[in-house]
C-alpha positions in Angstrom: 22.8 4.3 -8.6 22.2 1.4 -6.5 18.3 0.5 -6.7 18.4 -2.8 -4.3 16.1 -0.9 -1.8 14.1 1.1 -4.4 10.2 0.7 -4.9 9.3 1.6 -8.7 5.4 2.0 -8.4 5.6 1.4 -12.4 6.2 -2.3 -11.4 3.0 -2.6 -9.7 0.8 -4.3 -12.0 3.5 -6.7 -13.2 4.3 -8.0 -9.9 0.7 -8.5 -8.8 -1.5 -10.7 -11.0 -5.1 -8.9 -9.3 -3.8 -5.4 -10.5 -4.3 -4.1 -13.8 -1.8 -1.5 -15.8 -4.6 0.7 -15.8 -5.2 0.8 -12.1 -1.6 1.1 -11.7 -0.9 4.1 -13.8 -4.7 5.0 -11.6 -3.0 4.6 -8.1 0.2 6.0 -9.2 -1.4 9.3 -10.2 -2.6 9.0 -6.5 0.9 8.7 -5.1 1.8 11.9 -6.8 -1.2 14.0 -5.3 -0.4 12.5 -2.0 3.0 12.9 -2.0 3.0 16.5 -3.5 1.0 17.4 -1.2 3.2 17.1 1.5 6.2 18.6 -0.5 7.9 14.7 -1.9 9.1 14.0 -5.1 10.1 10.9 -6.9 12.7 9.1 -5.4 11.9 10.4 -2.1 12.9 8.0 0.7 9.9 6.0 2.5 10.7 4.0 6.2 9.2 0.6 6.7 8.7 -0.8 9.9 8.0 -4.6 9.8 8.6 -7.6 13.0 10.8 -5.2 14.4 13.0 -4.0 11.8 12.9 -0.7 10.0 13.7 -1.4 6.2 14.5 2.2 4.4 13.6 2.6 0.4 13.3 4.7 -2.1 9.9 5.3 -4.1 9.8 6.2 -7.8 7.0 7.2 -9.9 7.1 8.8 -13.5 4.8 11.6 -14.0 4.4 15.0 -11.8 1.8 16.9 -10.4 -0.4 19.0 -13.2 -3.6 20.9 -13.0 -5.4 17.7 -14.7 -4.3 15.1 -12.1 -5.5 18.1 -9.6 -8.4 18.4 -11.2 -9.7 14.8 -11.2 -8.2 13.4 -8.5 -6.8 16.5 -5.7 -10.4 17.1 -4.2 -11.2 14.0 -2.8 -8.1 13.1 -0.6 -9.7 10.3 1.6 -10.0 8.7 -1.6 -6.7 9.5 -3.1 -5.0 8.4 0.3 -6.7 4.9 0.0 -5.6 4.8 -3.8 -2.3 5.7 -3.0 -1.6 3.4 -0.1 -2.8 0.9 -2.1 0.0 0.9 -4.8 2.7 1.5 -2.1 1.6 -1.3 0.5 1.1 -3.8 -2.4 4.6 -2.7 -3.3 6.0 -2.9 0.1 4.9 -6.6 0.8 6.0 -7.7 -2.5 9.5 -6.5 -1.6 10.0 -7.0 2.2 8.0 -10.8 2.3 7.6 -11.8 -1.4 4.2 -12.2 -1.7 1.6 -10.4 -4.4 -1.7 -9.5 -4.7 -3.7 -12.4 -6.0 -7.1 -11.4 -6.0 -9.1 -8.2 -4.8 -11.3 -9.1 -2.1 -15.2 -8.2 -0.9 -15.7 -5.3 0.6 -17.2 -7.0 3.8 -14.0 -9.7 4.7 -12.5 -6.6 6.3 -9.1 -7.0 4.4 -8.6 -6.0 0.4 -5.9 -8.7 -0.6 -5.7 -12.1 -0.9 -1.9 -12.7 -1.1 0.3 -15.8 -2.5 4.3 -15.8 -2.7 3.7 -17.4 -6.2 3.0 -14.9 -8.9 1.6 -17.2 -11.0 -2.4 -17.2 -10.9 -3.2 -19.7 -8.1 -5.6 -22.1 -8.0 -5.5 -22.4 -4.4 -8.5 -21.7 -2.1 -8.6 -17.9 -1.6 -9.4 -18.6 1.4 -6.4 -20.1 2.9 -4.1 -17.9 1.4 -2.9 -14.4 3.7 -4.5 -11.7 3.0 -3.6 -7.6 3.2 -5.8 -4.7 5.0 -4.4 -1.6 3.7 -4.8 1.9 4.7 -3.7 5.5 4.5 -3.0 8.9 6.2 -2.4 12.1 4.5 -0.7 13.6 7.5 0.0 11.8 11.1 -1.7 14.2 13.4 -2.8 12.8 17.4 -6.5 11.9 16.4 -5.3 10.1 13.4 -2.2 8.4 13.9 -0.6 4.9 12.6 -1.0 3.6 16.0 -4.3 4.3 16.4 -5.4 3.1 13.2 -3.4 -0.5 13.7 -5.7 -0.6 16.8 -8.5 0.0 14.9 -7.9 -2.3 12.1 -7.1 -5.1 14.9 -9.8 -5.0 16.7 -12.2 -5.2 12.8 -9.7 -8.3 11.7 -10.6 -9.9 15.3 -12.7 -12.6 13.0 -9.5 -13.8 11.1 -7.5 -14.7 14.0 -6.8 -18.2 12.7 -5.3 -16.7 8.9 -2.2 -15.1 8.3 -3.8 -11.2 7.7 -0.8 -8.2 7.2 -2.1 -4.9 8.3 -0.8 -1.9 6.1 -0.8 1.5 7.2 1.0 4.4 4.9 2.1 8.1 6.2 2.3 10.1 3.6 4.0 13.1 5.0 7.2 11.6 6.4 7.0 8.7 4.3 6.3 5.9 6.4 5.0 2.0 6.7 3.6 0.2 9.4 3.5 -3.6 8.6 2.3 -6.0 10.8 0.8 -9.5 10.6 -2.3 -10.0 13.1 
């Protein structure tokens, strides 16, 4: 099997200094509530849209839904979305442009990322580097669509107009990305 556009979420923390194996397996267990939810396995093919082009991949995960993971994670699914689109955005940029997650970010810049195309821990100014706003939907319906939510998310990153800031937006129910840099 050719895995040139494949996404393995068990990569996650090795690819991206800020994230931990622990939050990985963590957001991982999300992908597989998220995605079971709407009927996707392992391996199930995800569509990225980014400057134009749509880049098609396949996502793999190890593990499958149980009663635990149901248990402790199934209930709250704005949380589990968030989670979830967390692993699978930071996977996405790292594969379409490169770059990793450097370093969380505060909860009031408005973005979660700081992002560097060096994996190595930077020593750079946080400040100068691009940065990631990532977000989730469960299942694309007309008051809660990707479109809608990049407006949204543009209009809140208005104050970062000057830095390079990459909206992320995941659908979980016909695996989808929208990618764009405000």
């Amino acid at each position: 099997m050719d895995y040139t556009n494949s996404l393995f979420l068990s990569e996650l923390s090795s690819q991206n200094p800020a994230i931990l194996k622990e939050f990985q397996d963590f957001c991982i267990q999300n992908c597989i509530v998220c995605f079971s939810k709407n009927g996707h396995k392992s391996g199930t093919k995800i569509s990225a849209y980014f400057n134009g082009t749509i880049y098609d991949f396949s996502i793999f995960w190890e593990g499958e839904i149980s009663e635990k993971i149901t248990r402790c994670i199934g209930k709250d699914l704005n949380k589990a979305v968030d989670f979830a689109a967390t692993a699978v955005s930071l996977s996405l940029i790292n594969k379409i442009n490169n770059l990793y997650a450097m370093e969380q970010s505060e909860t009031f810049n408005g973005f979660d990322y700081y992002l560097s195309n060096d994996i190595k821990e930077s020593t750079n100014i946080f400040s100068d580097l691009p940065k990631i706003e990532i977000s989730g939907i469960l299942c694309e319906r007309e008051n809660n669509s990707i479109r809608k939510r990049v407006g949204i998310k543009k209009r809140r990153l208005i104050k970062h107009k000057n830095n390079c800031v990459y909206i992320s937006i995941i659908e979980f129910s016909r695996p989808q990305s929208f990618l764009e840099i405000v």
